[in-house]
C-alpha positions as YAML, in Angstrom:
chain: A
units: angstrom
residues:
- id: 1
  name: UNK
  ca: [-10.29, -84.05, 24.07]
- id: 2
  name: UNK
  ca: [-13.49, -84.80, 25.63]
- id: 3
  name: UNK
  ca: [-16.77, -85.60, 24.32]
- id: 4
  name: UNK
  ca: [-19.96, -85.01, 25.26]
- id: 5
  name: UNK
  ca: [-23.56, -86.62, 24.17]
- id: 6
  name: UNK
  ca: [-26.67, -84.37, 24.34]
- id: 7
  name: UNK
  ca: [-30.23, -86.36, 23.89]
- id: 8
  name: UNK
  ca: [-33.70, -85.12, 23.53]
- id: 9
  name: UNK
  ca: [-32.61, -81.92, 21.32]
- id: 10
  name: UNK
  ca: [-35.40, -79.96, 19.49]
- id: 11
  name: UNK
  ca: [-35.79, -80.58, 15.82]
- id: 12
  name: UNK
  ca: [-36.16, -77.25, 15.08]
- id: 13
  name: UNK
  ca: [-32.92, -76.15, 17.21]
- id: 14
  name: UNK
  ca: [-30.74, -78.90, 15.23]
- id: 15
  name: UNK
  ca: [-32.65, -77.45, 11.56]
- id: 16
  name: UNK
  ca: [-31.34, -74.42, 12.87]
- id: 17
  name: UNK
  ca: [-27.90, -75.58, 13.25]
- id: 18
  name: UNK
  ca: [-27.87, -77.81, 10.32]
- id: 19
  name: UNK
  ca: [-28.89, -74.50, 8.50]
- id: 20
  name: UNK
  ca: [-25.83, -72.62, 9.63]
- id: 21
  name: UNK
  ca: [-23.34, -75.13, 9.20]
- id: 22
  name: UNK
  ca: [-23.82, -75.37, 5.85]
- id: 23
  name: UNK
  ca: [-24.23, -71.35, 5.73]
- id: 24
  name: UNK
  ca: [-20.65, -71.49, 7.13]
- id: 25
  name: UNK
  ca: [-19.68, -74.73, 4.95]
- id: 26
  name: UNK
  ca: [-18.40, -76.80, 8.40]
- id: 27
  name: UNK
  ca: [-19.97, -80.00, 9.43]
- id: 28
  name: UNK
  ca: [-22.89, -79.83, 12.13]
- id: 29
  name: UNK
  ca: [-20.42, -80.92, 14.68]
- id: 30
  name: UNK
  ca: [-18.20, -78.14, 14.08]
- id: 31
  name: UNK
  ca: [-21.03, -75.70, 14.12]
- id: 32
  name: UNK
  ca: [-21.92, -77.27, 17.54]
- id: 33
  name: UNK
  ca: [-18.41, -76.96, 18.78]
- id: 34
  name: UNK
  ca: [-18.13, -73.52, 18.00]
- id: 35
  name: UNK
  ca: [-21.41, -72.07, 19.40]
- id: 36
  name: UNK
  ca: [-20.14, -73.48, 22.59]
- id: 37
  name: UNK
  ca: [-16.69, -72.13, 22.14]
- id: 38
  name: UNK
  ca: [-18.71, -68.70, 22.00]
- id: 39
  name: UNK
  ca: [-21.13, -69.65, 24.43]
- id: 40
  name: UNK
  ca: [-18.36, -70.80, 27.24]
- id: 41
  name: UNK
  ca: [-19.46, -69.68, 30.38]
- id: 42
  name: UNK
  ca: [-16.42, -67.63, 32.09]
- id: 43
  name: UNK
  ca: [-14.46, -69.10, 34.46]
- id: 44
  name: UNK
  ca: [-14.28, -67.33, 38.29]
- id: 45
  name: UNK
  ca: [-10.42, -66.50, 37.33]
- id: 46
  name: UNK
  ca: [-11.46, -64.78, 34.23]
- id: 47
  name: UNK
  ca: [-14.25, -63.22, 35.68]
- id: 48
  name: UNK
  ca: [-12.06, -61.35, 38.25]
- id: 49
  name: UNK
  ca: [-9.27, -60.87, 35.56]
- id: 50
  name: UNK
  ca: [-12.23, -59.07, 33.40]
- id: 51
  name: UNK
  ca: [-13.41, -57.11, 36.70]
- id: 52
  name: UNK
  ca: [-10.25, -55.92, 37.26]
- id: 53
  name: UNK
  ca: [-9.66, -54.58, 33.80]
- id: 54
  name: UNK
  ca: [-12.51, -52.47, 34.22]
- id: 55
  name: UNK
  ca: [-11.59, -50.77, 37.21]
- id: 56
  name: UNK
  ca: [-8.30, -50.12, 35.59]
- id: 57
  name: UNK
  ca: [-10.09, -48.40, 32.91]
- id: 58
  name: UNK
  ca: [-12.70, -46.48, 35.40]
- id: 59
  name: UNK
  ca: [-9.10, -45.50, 36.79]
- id: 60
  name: UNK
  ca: [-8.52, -43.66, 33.90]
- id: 61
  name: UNK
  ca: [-10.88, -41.05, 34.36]
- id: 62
  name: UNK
  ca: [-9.97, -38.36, 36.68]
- id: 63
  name: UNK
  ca: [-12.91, -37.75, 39.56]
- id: 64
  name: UNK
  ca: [-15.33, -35.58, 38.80]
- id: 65
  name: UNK
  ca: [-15.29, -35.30, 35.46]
- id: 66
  name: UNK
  ca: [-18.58, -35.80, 33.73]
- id: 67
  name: UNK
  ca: [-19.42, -38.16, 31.47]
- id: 68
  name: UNK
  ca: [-22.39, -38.17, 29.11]
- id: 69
  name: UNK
  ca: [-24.69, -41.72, 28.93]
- id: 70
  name: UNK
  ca: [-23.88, -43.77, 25.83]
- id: 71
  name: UNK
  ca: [-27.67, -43.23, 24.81]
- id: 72
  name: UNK
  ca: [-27.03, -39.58, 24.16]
- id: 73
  name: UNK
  ca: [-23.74, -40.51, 22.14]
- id: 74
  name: UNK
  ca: [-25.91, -42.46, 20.17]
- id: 75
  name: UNK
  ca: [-28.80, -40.36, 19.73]
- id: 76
  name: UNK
  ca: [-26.19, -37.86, 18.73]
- id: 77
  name: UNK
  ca: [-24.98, -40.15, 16.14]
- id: 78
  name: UNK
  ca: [-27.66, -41.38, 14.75]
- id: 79
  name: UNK
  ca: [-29.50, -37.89, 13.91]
- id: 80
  name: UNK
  ca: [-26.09, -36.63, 12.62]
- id: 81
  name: UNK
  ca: [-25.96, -33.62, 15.82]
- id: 82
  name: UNK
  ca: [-22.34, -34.33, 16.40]
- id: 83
  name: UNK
  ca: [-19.21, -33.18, 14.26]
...
């Protein structure tokens, strides 16, 4: 595995850390190595992988069929208008 050493980090940002870590009982280090597990930028491969997903799922739906905005959905939802 590799390492990596990261200077000049604000002392608020590593409070912050510290803070969750033991929120989540796990070491700083482990907190650190897991907020950049989630924050992994996506490779080119698994962008296109991802891409491709969606325009199997846009497949899906036959042309021409309407579809109504998430926002409505939600709206909907929220003030208890659908069944």
């Amino acid at each position: 595995m590799g390492q990596a050493l990261i200077r000049n980090l604000d002392e608020q940002l590593l409070a912050d850390y510290r803070e969750a870590a033991k929120r989540n009982a796990r070491s700083l280090e482990a907190e650190l190595r897991e907020a950049l597990k989630l924050a992994r930028p996506m490779s080119e491969t698994r962008r296109q992988e991802v891409l491709d997903q969606f325009a199997r799922i846009r497949a899906m739906t036959p042309a021409g069929v309407a579809q109504t905005p998430a926002e409505i959905l939600v709206r909907e939802d929220r003030d208890g208008h659908r069944e």
